[in-house]
Each structure stands twice: as structure tokens, then as C-alpha cells.
C-alpha positions in Angstrom: 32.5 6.5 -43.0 30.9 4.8 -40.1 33.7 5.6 -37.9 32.7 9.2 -38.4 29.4 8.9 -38.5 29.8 7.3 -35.0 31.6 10.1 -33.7 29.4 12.8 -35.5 26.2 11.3 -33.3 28.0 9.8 -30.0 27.4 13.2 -28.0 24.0 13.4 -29.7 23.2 10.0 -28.1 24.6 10.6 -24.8 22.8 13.6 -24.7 19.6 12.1 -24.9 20.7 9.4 -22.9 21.2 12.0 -20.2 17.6 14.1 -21.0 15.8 10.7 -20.3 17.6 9.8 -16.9 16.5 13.4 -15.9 13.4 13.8 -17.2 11.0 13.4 -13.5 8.2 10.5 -13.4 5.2 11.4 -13.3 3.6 11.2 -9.6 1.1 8.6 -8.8 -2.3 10.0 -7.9 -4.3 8.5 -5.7 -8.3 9.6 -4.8 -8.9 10.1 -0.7 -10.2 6.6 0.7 -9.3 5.0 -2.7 -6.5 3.0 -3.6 -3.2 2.9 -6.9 -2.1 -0.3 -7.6 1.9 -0.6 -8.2 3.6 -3.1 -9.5 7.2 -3.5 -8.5 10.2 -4.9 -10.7 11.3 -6.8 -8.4 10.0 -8.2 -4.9 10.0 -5.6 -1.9 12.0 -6.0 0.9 11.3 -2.5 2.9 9.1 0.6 2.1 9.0 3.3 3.3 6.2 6.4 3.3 7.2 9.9 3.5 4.4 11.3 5.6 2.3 8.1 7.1 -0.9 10.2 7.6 -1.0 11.3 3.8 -0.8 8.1 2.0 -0.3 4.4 3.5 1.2 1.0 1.8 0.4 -2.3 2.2 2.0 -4.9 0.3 -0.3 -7.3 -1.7 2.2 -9.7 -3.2 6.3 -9.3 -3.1 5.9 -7.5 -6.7 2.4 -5.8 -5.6 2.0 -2.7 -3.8 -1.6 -0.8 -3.1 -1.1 2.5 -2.0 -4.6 4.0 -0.1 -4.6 8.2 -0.1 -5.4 9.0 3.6 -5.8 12.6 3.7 -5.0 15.4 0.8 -1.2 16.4 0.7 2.1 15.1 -1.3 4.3 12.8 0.0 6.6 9.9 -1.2 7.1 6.3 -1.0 10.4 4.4 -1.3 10.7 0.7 -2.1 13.8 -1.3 -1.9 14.8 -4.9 -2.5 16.3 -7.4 -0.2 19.9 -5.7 -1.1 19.1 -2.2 -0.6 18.4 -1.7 -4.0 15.8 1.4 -5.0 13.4 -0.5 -7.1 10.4 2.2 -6.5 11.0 6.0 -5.7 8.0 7.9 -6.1 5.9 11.2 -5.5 2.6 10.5 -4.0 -0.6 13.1 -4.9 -3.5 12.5 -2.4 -6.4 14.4 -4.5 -9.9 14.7 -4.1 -12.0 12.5 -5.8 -13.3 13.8 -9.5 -16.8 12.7 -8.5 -19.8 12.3 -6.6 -18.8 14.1 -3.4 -20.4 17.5 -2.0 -19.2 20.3 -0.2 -21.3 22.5 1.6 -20.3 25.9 3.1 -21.6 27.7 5.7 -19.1 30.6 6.5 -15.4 28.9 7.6 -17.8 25.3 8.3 -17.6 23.0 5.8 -19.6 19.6 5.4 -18.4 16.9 3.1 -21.3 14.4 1.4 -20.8 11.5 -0.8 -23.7 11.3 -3.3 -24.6 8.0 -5.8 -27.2 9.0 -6.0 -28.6 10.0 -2.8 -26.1 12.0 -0.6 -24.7 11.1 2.8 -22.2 12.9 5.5 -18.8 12.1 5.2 -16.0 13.7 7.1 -13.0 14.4 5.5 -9.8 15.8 6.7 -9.4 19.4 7.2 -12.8 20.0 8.1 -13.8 21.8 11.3 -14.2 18.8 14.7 -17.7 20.0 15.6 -20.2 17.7 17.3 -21.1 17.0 14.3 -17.4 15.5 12.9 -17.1 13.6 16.1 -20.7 11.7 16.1 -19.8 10.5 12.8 -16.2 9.5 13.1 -16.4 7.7 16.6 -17.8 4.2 15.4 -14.7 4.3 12.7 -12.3 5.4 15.2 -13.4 2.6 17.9 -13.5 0.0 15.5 -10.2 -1.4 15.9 -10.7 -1.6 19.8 -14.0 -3.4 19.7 -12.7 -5.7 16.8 -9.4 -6.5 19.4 -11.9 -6.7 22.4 -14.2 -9.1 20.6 -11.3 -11.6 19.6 -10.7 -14.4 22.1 -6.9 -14.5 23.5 -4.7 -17.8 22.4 -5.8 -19.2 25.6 -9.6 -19.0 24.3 -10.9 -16.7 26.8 -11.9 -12.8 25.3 -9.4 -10.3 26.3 
């Protein structure tokens, strides 16, 4: 009797065996400027981003990843272990934050704020490169180079 029973539910269970292994994961959404924390089931030996300017990667621990949402758009990331393995294969949703930010239109112009409480201009992608976008930007944009130009050279003089 549980011979057949076996054989009465063996395509029953592959079946659903099958219906999980195709059911899609759910994407991982991240917030613009805000970061999703990953953990891996094994440690990473190479990611890789679909579209760099949508999302980035950086690696906290071997088993950590933090994934920051650059700019709204899907993409996907790709983790494998030191073998080649696919340990981490996933969609990645850049959204707009659920809170505290503004948008003010003027025509086709648009203006981005970030208020808690009191509001203050932030540029976001996809917004028009007016005098405006650019006076704000530059000092994040120039960062990097004054941060490198600051730094003395291994020889201890500034480069």
C-alpha cells in the first residue's frame, strides 16, 4: 500500500518540486542614495552589476554585500564564489524614496528637495542640468579630486 501510495503522489511532488525552482525571487529594492544589505551563502569571489550607474556593490565582509541605488532604473547583480559558482543572482529596483522628499514643477523643470523637517535642494537624476543642478553638484563631483590632491604621495610630499 505504500508502494502505491508512492507512485500515486511521485509526479505530484515533482511537480511542485518544479513550480518552486520556477517560481521568480522577489527583486531587491533599494531607495536612491540608500543602501540593501545582502547576505551571501557563501563568501564572494566576483560580482558583477548589470548597469554600474543604476545600482553599485561594495563588499562588507566575504558573506556581506551592501548594494547603494544610484539612480532610478532595474538592473541586476550577479555574485559568484571562488569556483564560479552562482551563489547570488538577482533583480535590482532603484525606487524613490517613500518619504520626505519634494518635487516641485515648473513646466518640463523639476526641483527635487529633501525635507525632515525643513526642506533643502537636492538634485536627483533625470532632472534638467540648469545652473542651478550644476552649483549644487560641483562640490560632490570635485570631491574625489580634492580628497586625492590633499593626500601626500608615499614619498611624503602632496601630489
Amino acid at each position: 500500500m505504500a508502494l502505491t501510495a508512492w507512485n500515486r503522489f511521485a509526479p505530484l511532488g515533482a511537480a511542485l518540486a518544479l513550480a518552486v525552482l520556477a517560481v521568480p525571487a522577489q527583486a531587491v529594492v533599494v531607495h536612491i542614495d540608500q543602501n540593501a544589505i545582502v547576505d551571501l551563502a557563501a563568501p564572494a569571489g566576483d560580482v558583477v552589476v548589470g548597469n554600474a550607474s543604476i545600482a553599485d556593490v561594495n563588499l562588507i565582509t566575504p558573506q556581506r554585500l551592501a548594494i547603494l541605488g544610484r539612480s532610478y532604473g532595474l538592473t541586476n547583480v550577479i555574485v559568484t564564489d571562488r569556483m564560479g559558482r552562482t551563489i547570488f543572482q538577482q533583480e535590482v529596483n532603484v525606487a524613490p524614496a517613500p518619504t520626505g522628499r519634494v518635487s516641485l514643477y515648473r513646466g518640463p523643470l523639476v526641483s527635487n528637495y529633501a525635507c525632515s523637517p525643513r526642506c533643502e535642494r537636492t538634485p536627483m537624476p533625470g532632472e534638467d542640468k540648469d545652473k542651478n543642478y550644476d552649483l549644487m553638484t560641483t562640490a560632490y563631483k570635485d570631491y574625489g579630486e580634492r580628497a586625492h590632491a590633499d593626500s601626500p604621495s608615499p614619498s611624503g610630499q602632496n601630489q
